[in-house]
Structure formats: C-alpha cells, structure tokens
Backbone as CSV, one residue per row, in Angstrom:
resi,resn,N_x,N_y,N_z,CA_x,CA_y,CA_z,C_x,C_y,C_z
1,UNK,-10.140,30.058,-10.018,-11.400,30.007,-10.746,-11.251,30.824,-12.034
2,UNK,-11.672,29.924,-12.921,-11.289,31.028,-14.684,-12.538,31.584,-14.976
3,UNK,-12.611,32.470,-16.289,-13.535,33.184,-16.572,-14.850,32.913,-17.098
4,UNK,-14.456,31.590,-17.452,-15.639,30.427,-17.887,-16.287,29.380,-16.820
5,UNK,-15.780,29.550,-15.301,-16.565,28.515,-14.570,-17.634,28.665,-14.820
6,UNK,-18.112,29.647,-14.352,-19.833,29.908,-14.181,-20.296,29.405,-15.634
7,UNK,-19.977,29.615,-16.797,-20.336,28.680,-17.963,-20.127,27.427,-17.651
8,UNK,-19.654,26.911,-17.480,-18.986,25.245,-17.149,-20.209,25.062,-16.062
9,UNK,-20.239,25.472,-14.734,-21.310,24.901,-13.777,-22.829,25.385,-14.207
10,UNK,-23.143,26.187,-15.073,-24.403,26.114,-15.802,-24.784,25.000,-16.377
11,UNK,-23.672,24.916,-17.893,-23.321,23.963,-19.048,-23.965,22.404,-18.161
12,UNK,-23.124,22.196,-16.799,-23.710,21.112,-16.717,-24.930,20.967,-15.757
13,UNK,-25.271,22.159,-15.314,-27.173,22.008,-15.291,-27.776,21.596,-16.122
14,UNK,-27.843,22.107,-17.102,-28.416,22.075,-18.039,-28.182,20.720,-18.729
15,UNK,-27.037,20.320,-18.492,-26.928,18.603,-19.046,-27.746,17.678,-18.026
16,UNK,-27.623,18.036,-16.788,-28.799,17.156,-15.775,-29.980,17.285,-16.175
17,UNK,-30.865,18.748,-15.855,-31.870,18.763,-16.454,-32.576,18.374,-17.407
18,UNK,-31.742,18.412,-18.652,-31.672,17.754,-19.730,-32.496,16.478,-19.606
19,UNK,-31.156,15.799,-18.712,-31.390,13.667,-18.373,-32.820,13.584,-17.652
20,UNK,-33.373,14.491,-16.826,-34.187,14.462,-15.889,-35.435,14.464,-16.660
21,UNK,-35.460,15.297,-17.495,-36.221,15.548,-18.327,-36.694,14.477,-19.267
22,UNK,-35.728,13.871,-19.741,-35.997,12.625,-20.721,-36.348,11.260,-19.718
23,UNK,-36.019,11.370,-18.584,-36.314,10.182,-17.849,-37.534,10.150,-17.257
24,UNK,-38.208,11.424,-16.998,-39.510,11.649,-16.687,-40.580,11.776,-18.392
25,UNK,-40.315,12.311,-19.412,-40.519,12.107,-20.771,-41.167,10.020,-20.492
26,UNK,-40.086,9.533,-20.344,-40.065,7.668,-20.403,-40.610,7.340,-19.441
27,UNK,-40.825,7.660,-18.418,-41.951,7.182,-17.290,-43.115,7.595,-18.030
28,UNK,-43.327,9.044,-18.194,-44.553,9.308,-18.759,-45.411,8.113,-20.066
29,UNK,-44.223,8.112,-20.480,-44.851,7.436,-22.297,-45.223,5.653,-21.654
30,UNK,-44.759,5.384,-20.138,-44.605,4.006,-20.386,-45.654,3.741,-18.695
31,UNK,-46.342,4.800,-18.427,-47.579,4.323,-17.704,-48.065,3.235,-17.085
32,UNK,-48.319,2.723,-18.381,-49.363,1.266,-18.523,-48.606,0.378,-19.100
33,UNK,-47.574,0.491,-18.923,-46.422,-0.798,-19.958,-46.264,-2.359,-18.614
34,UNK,-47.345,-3.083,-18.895,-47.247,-4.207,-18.145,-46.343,-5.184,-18.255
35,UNK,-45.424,-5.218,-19.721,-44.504,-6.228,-19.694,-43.292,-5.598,-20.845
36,UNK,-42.349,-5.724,-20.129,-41.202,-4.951,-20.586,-40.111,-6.642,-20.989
37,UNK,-38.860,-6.127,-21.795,-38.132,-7.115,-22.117,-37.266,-7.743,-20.515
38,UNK,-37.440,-6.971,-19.448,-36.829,-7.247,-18.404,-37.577,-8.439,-17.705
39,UNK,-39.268,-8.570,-18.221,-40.286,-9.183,-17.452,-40.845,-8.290,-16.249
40,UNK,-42.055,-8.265,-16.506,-43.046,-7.861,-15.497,-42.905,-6.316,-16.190
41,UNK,-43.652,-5.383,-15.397,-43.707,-4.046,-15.744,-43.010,-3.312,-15.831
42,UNK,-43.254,-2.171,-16.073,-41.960,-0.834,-16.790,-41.551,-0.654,-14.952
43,UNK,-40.651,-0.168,-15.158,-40.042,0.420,-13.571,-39.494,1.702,-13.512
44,UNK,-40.700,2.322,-12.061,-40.493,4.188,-12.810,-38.659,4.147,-12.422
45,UNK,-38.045,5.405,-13.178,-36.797,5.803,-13.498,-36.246,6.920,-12.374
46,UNK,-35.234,7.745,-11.476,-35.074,8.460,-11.170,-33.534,8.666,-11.494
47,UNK,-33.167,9.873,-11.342,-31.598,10.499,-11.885,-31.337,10.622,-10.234
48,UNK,-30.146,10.246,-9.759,-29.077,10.667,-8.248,-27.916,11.488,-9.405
49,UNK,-28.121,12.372,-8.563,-27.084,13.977,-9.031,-26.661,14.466,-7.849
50,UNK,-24.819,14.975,-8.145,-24.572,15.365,-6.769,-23.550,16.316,-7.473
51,UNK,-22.636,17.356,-6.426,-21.749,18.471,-6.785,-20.759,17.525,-7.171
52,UNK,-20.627,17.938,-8.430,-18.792,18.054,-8.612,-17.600,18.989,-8.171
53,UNK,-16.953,18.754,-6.908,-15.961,19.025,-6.499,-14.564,18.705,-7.178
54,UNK,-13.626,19.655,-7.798,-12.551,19.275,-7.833,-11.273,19.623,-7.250
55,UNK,-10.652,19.313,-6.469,-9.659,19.503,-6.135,-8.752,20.523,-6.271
56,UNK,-8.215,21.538,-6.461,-7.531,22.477,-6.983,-6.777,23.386,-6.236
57,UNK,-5.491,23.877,-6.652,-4.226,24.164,-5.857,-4.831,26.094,-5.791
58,UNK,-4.822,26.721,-5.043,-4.523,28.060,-4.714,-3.606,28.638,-4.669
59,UNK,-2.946,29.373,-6.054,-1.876,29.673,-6.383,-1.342,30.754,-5.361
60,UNK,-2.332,31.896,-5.216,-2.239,32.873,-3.850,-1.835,32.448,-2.205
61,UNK,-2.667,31.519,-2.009,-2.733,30.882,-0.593,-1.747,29.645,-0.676
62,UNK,-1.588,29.319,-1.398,-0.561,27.703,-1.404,-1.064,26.124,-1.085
63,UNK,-2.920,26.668,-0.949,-3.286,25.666,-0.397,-4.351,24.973,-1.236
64,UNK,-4.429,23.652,-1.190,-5.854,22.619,-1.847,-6.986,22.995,-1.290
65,UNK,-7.691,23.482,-2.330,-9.023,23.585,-1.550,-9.860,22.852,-2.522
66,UNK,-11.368,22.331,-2.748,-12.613,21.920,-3.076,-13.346,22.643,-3.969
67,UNK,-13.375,22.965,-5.317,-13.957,23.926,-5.615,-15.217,23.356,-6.696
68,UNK,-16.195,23.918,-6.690,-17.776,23.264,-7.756,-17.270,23.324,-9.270
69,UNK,-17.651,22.254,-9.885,-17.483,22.375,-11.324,-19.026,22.262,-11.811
70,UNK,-19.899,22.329,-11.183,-21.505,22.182,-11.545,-22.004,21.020,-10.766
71,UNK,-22.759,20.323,-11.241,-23.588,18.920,-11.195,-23.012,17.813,-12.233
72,UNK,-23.146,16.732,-11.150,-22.859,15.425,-12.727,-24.090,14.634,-12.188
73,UNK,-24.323,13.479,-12.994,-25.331,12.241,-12.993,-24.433,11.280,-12.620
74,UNK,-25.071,10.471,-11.100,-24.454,9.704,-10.718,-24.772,8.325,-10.867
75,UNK,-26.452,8.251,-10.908,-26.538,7.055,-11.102,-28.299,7.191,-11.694
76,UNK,-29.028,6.158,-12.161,-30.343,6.111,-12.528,-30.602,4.836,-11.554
77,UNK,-32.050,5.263,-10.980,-32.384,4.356,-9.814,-33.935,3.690,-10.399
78,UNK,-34.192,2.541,-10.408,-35.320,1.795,-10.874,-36.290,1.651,-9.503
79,UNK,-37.423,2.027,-9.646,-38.143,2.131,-8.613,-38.703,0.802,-8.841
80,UNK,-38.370,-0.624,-7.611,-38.942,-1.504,-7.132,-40.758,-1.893,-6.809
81,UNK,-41.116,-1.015,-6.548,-42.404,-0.793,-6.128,-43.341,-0.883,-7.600
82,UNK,-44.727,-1.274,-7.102,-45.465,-1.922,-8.002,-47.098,-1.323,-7.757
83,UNK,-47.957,-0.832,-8.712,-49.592,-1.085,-8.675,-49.901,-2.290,-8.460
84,UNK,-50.663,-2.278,-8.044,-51.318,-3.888,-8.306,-53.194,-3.538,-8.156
85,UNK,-53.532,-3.754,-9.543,-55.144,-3.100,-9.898,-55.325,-4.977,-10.266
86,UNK,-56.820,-4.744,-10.013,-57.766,-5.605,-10.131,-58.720,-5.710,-11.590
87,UNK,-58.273,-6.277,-12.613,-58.326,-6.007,-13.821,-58.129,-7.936,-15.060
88,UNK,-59.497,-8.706,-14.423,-59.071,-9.637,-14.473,-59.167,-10.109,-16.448
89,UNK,-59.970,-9.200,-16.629,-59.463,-9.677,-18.580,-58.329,-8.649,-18.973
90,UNK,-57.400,-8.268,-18.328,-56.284,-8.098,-19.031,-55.195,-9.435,-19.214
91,UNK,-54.588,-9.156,-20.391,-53.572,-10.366,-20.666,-52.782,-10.791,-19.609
92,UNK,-51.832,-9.464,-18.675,-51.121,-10.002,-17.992,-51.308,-10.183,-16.637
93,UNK,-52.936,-10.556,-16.526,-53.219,-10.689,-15.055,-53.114,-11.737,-14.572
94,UNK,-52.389,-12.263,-13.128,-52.657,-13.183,-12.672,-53.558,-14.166,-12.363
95,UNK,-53.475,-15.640,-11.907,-54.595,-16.177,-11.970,-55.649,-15.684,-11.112
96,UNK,-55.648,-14.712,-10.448,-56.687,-13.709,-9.484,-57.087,-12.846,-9.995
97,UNK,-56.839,-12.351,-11.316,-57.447,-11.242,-11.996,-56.695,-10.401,-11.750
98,UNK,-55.192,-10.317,-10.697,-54.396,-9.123,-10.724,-53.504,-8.663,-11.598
99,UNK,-53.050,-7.415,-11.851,-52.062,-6.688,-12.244,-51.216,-5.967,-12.020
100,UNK,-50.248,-6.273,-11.972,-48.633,-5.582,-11.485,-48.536,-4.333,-12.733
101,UNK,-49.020,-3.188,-11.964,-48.644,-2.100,-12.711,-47.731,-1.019,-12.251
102,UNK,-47.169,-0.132,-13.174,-45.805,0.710,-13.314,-46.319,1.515,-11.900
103,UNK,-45.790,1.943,-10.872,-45.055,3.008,-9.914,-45.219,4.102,-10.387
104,UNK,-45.747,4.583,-11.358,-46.015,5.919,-12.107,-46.703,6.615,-11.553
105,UNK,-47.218,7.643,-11.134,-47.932,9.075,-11.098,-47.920,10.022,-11.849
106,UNK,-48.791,10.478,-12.696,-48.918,11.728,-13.751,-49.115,12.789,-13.078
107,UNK,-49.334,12.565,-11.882,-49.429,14.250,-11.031,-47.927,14.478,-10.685
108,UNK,-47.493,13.705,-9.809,-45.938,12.980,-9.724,-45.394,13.916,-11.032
109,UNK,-45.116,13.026,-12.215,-44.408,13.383,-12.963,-44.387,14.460,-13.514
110,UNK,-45.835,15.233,-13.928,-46.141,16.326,-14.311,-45.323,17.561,-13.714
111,UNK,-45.574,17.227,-11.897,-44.955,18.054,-11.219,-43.300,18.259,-11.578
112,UNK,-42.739,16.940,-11.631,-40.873,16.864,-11.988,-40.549,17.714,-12.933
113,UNK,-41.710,17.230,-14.301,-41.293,17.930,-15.317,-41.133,19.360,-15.234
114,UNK,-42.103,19.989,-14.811,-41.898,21.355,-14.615,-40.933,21.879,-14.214
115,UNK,-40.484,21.328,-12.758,-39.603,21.689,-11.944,-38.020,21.662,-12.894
116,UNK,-38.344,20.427,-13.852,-36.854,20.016,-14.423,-36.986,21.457,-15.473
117,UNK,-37.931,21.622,-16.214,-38.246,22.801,-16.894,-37.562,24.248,-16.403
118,UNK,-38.151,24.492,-15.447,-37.915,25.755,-14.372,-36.546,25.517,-14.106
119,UNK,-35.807,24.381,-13.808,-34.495,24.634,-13.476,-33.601,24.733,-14.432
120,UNK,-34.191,23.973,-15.604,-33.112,24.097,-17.452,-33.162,25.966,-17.679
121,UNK,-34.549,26.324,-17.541,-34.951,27.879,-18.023,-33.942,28.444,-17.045
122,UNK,-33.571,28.881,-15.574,-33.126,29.295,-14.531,-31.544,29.236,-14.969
123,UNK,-30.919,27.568,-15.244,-29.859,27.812,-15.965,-29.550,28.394,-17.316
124,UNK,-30.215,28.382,-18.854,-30.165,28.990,-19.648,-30.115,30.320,-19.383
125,UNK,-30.796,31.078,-18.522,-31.020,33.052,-18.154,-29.545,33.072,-17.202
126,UNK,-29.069,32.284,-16.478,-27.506,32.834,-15.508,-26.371,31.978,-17.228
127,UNK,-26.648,31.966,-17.711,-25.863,30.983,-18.911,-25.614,32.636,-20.026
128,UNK,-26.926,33.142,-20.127,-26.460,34.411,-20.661,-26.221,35.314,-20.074
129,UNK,-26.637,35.553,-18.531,-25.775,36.819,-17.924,-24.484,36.705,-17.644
130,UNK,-23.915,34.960,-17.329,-22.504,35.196,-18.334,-21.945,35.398,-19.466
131,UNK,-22.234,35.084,-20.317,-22.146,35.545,-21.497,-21.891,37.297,-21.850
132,UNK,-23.458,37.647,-21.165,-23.292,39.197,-21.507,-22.186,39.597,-20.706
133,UNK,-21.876,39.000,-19.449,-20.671,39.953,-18.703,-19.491,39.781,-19.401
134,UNK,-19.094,38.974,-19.871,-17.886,38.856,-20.531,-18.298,39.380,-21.867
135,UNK,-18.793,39.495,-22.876,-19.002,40.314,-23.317,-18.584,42.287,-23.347
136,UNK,-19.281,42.372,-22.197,-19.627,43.646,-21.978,-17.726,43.929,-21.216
137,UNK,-16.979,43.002,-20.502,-15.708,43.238,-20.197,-15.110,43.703,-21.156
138,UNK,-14.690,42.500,-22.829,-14.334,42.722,-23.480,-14.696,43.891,-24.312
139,UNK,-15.605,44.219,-24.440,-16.226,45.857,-24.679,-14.924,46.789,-24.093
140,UNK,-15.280,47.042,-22.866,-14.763,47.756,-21.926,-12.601,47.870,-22.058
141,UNK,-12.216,46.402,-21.864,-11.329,46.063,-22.438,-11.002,46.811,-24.340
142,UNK,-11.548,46.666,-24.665,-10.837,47.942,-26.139,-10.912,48.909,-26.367
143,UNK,-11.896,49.727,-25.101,-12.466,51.298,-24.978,-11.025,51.916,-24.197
C-alpha cells in the first residue's frame, strides 16, 4: 500500500458521488417529462457502485492478496416502473384520460441528494487529513 492510497480511494468517492449527484440533479429536472426521444416517459436513473479490488503481490509475505482502490461506477439502472395519473386534457394521455408518468419522488430524491452531499463533504474532510499528514511527515522529514 503507497502513500497516496488513501488519496486514490477518496479521489474516487468523490468521483461516484459526483455521478450520483448529477443523476439525481436529472431525475429531479425531468419529473414531469411525459415523452422523451426513447418514447413514453423519462425513466428515473440509479448509479450500481461496488469496491474496487485489485489484486496485488505482498512483497513481505510472498503472497496475493485483494486490496481496495476506492469505489468505481458499474452500471446506471433505468427504473421500469411508471405513474399512471388521471389527467385526461393532457397531450399525452391515453384514450382513457391516462398518463404514464416518471417513477420520480422529490422526497425520494431530495433525500439521495443529501446523502450524496454528506458523503462528497465526508470524502473531501478524510481527502485533507491526508493531505495534512503527509504534509506534516514531510515537515518532520527535514527537521
């Protein structure tokens, strides 16, 4: 493990959070979006994120072990699921007056955002107490 992991497995919190953030941002802005270029309504968005493990030799022990390089983005998942409101002078209502609307929740999302918030802030503050420790080594190191 080098002196920069813990930068590196921050670095890519903060790149998830990031995605999480903008994908809940695009649910938000697209609510009420009844007809998208795909056809039919917007479809809420979610990020699948999992550990990055890499492989790596133990120069001491002689042995392969598993070690974290942070988080990556594995995939973006389109939520299938549909409103369906009763709204018969809108344009894209069926001949029943229905409407196929977005899977969205603003309480839902509100809540993500934060959380994605709280976890970007959480990584930025361990992002500079590495920083300061190496820092404060190299200090120490020319004294």
């Amino acid at each position: 493990m080098s002196v920069f992991s813990s930068m590196q497995i921050n670095a890519s919190g903060l790149t998830v959070e990031r995605l999480k953030m903008d994908l809940i941002s695009t649910n938000i802005a697209n609510v009420n979006t009844t007809r998208t270029d795909e056809g039919g309504p917007y479809r809420r968005k979610t990020l699948i994120f999992e550990e990055n493990l890499v492989a790596e030799r133990n120069r001491l022990l002689d042995n392969i072990a598993n070690n974290s390089k942070g988080v990556r983005a594995v995939a973006i998942e389109e939520d299938e699921n549909f409103r369906i409101i009763y709204e018969p002078d809108h344009p894209d209502a069926n001949e029943d007056g229905y409407v196929q609307m977005p899977n969205v929740n603003m309480v839902d999302e509100m809540i993500a955002l934060i959380n994605a918030q709280r976890s970007y802030e959480a990584n930025v503050t361990a992002l500079n107490a590495s920083k300061s420790i190496l820092k404060k080594a190299l200090e120490i190191s020319k004294g």
